[in-house]
C-alpha positions, 0 to 999 in steps of 0.5 A: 619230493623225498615221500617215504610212504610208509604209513599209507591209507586206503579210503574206501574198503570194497573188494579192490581196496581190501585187496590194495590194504592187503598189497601193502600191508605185506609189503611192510606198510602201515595202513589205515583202511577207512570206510564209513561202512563198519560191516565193509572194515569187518569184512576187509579185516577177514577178508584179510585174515583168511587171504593172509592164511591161505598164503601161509598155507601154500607156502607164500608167506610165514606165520610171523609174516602173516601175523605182522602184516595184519598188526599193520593193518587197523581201520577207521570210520572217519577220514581224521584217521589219515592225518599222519599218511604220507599217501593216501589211495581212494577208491570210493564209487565212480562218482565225481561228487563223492570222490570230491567230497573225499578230496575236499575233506582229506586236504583239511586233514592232511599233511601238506607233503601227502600224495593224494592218489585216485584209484578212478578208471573213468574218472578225470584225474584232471578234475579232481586235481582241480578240485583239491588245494594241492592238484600238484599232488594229486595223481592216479594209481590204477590198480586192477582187480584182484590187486594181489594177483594182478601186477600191472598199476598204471600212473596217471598223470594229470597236466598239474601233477608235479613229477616228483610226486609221479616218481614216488609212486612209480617206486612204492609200485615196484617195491609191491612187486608191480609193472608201473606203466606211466600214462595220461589222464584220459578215460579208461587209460591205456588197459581200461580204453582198450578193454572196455571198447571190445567188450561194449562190442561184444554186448553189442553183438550179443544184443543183435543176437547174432550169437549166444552168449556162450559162443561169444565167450568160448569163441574170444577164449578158444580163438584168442587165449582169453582168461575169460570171455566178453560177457563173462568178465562184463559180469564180473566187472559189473555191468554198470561200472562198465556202462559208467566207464564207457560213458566217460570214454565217449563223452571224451571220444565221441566214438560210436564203439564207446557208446554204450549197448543199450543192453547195458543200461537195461541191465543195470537198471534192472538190477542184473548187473552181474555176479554181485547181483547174482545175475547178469548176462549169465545167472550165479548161484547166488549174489556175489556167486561164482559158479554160473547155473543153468537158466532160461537161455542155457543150451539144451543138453543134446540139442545138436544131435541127428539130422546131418549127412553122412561124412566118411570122406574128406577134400581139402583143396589148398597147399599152405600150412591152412591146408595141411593144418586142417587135413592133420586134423581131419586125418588123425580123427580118423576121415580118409583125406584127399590133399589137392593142390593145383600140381602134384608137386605142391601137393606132395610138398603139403603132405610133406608138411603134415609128416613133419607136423606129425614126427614133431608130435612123436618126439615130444611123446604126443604121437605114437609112432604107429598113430603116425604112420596110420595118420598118414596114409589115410592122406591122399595127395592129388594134382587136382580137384578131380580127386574129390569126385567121391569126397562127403566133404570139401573144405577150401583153405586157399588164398583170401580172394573173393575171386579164387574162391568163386572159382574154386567152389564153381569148380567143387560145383562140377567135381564133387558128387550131389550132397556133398557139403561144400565148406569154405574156410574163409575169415572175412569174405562174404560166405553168400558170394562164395556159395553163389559160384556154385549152383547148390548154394544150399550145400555152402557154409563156413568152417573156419578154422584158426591157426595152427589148425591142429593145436587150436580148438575154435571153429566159426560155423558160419551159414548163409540165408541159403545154407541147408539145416542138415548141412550146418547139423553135418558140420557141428557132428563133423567139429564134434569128431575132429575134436573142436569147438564150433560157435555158430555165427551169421555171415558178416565181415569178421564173424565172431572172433575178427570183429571183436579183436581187430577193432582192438588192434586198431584202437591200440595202434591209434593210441601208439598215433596220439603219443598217448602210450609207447608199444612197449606200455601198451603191450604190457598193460594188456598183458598184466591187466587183461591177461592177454596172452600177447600184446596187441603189437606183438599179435599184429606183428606176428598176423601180419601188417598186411592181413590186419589191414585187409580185415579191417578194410573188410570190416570197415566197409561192412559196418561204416563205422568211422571208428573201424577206419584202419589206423594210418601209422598201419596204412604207411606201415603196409605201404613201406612193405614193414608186415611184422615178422615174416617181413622182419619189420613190423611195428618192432625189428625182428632179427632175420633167420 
């Protein structure tokens, strides 16, 4: 199948369509955009014109380039338009019946040699394969929004698809400068299937008003290096696209993570469906609009302040890069510091670390060398928690067991003056059962931390039924000082940040289990379509086999949930003792230092 592919229409000229012509006409194609909408053709031929000219303005494309690339581009009112197309891309609503009315009419139109590609991310590929008289050469061709940035396209094959008709398009993709990734048909493929789970859960949080949509969000970015937050990006997707592709992925799955938040729907009937309507989870300054305006549920400026305890000093109990990370925070905010260890040698040992932290800084102009030397000996180093008698503060970065940490606390319990706030930093044992080994639980909350301490800005604040007003009040002023983000969140397995992306991790891991998609395919299609910073097998590995199992185990007993039961292929995993890099064998090989 020798498809040249070089008069191409576009059936269907929203946002993503215009933005697909667009690919393609630069790219050298002619293209016929089609669109029964004669203000939807006007508007892709500015929307065209003034994306084209910004391009020439930053130096991208030239003036004759640009030109030539909007001779090749005219529209058409009728489907007749595509009878010379050697493909053919719809990207009508998510609708069975519409887009099979499309194929329905396209195969009296068209030549019998023209690959008739979906542009579906819910859909069945499959079905309307079925539908067409030429399923052999009907396929998927998912790209992602904006589809001039955005590099990854995924291929999606259906049992008919012939695989020449495959290879074709796999090659027109590389030669638009995009990352094919080659998948099946199943809801949601590979990017989709994973997002569009971890943002129903986040809907779903937001729904329990366990936190406000503004920590979820910033706690997703800060904690996760996330373009956008959850809330946010169901806004710009559309709330009711996302609760139409999640109805296709639980209609396939049955999985409760895939059932949609009821929320979603109550939005969507409502006609708050995101930026496009001007108001969703957030409201926009108009429809279509981009920047967010304050509203009825916007924070009030100033509401944190007054109310807390006086902090001038500082404990952190522990000896690992946790501990030293949170007392180099602590230090260069300016709070006297005392570093305790279980011996005087690890102790030392941790202090060290933070020197070596503090030295890099200087060398790469971070730090001044004065700044290091006063950081410095605000650190106290101790042998023991006897050291924290004066302290206004204590945090607890020590092993995750339930049971050191109950021994711990009871031992801040005795040592630590009345008032002082007690803080573990804990990310997924109950906060309530560590505050319980002391006899003060009022003075007990979470403050955790994400690793390295000094670079990422996140902190989950995290008080139990228990924990005192003026010491959550303490521990926002205290974030305040030390220059971090604080989200406040209830205390439950994973709080914020763990019970969104864990889930994640796992549902990856389970598609690695069902031969659905390679590491490799996957890590890419988060990162080109997500615009994740890592893939998810690259963050396992480098978080550790061992410590994602555990959370996951956490969760899963917290929820009940059938689909947070962690993935087999990561229970063998633990089991061989293959932990990712520490160990140098995850779920890839790591050359060993």
């Amino acid at each position: 199948m020798d498809t040249p592919l070089s008069t191409i229409a576009v059936v269907g000229l929203g946002t993503m369509g215009t933005g697909i012509a667009e690919v393609l006409a630069l790219a050298g194609r002619e293209v016929i955009g089609i669109d029964i909408s004669e203000a939807a053709a006007l508007g892709a031929v500015a929307s065209l014109e003034a994306s084209t000219a910004r391009a020439v303005g930053r130096g991208r494309i030239t003036e004759e380039e640009r030109a030539a690339a909007l001779a090749r581009f005219r529209t058409a009112d009728t489907l007749q338009a595509a009878a010379d197309a050697e493909l053919v891309i719809e990207v009508v609503p998510e609708s069975y019946e519409i887009k099979q009315q499309v194929f329905r009419e396209l195969d009296a139109v068209v030549s019998p040699t023209t690959i008739l590609a979906t542009g579906t991310n819910a859909l069945s590929v499959t079905r309307l394969a079925a539908e067409s008289q030429r399923p052999e050469r009907v396929l998927g061709l998912h790209f992602f929004n904006p589809a001039p940035a955005m590099k990854l396209v995924e291929v999606v094959s259906s049992v008919l698809t012939a695989p020449p008709a495959v290879e074709t398009v796999t090659a027109l993709a590389r030669e638009l400068g995009k990352e094919p990734v080659a998948v099946g048909d199943r809801p949601g493929f590979v990017a989709d299937g994973l997002l569009f789970g971890y943002l129903n859960q986040a809907a779903a949080m937001y729904e329990a008003n366990y936190a406000s949509r503004e920590d979820i969000d910033a706690a997703m970015k800060l904690g996760c290096g996330l373009p956008m937050g959850p809330l946010a990006l169901l806004d710009l997707i559309g709330i009711d696209t996302a609760r139409t592709v999640l109805e296709a992925m639980y209609a396939e799955s049955h999985d409760r993570l895939h059932a949609p938040a009821p929320i979603l729907g109550q939005l969507s009937s409502a006609g708050l469906t995101g930026r496009k309507a001007g108001r969703g989870f957030y409201t926009y300054d108009a429809p279509g609009g981009q920047d967010v305006v304050p509203d009825a549920l916007t924070p009030a400026a100033g509401a944190e302040a007054g109310g807390g305890r006086a902090v001038a000093s500082v404990g952190v109990a522990g000896s690992g890069t946790m501990a030293s990370g949170i007392a180099e925070v602590f230090a260069k905010a300016g709070y006297g510091v005392v570093l305790a260890a279980r011996t005087q040698e690890k102790a030392d040992l941790a202090k060290g670390r933070i020197a070596t932290s503090l030295e890099r800084s200087v060398s790469k102009g971070r730090l001044s060398a004065e700044a290091r030397d006063e950081t410095l000996a605000r650190i106290t180093a101790a042998g023991s928690l006897d050291a924290f008698a004066e302290v206004d503060l204590a945090v607890e970065a020590v092993a995750e067991d339930l049971e050191i940490k109950q021994q711990l606390f009871a031992a801040l319990d005795k040592v630590c003056r009345p008032g002082a706030v007690l803080a573990t930093t804990t990310s997924s044992l109950p906060v309530v059962a560590i505050a319980r080994a002391t006899a003060r639980p009022e003075d007990v909350i979470g403050m955790h931390f994400f690793n390295p301490a000094p670079a990422m800005k996140l902190v989950e604040v995290v008080r139990t039924v228990l924990t005192a007003d003026d010491v959550h009040a303490t521990v926002r002023a205290v974030c305040a000082k030390i220059r971090k983000h604080p989200v406040d969140c209830g205390d439950r397995a994973g709080f914020i940040v763990n019970a969104l992306l864990f889930p994640y991790l796992n549902n990856a891991i389970k598609m690695v289990e069902q031969h659905y998609a390679s590491l490799d395919d996957i890590d890419a299609a988060m990162k080109l379509g997500g615009g994740y910073p890592m893939g998810p097998f690259e963050l396992l590995d480098v978080v550790g086999l061992d410590v994602s199992l555990a959370i996951e185990k956490v969760l899963h007993k917290e929820f009940r949930d059938p689909g947070l039961a962690p993935a087999p292929l990561l229970e063998h995993l633990v089991a061989a003792g293959c932990l990712g890099r520490k160990t140098g064998r995850g779920f890839r090989e790591y050359a060993r230092r």
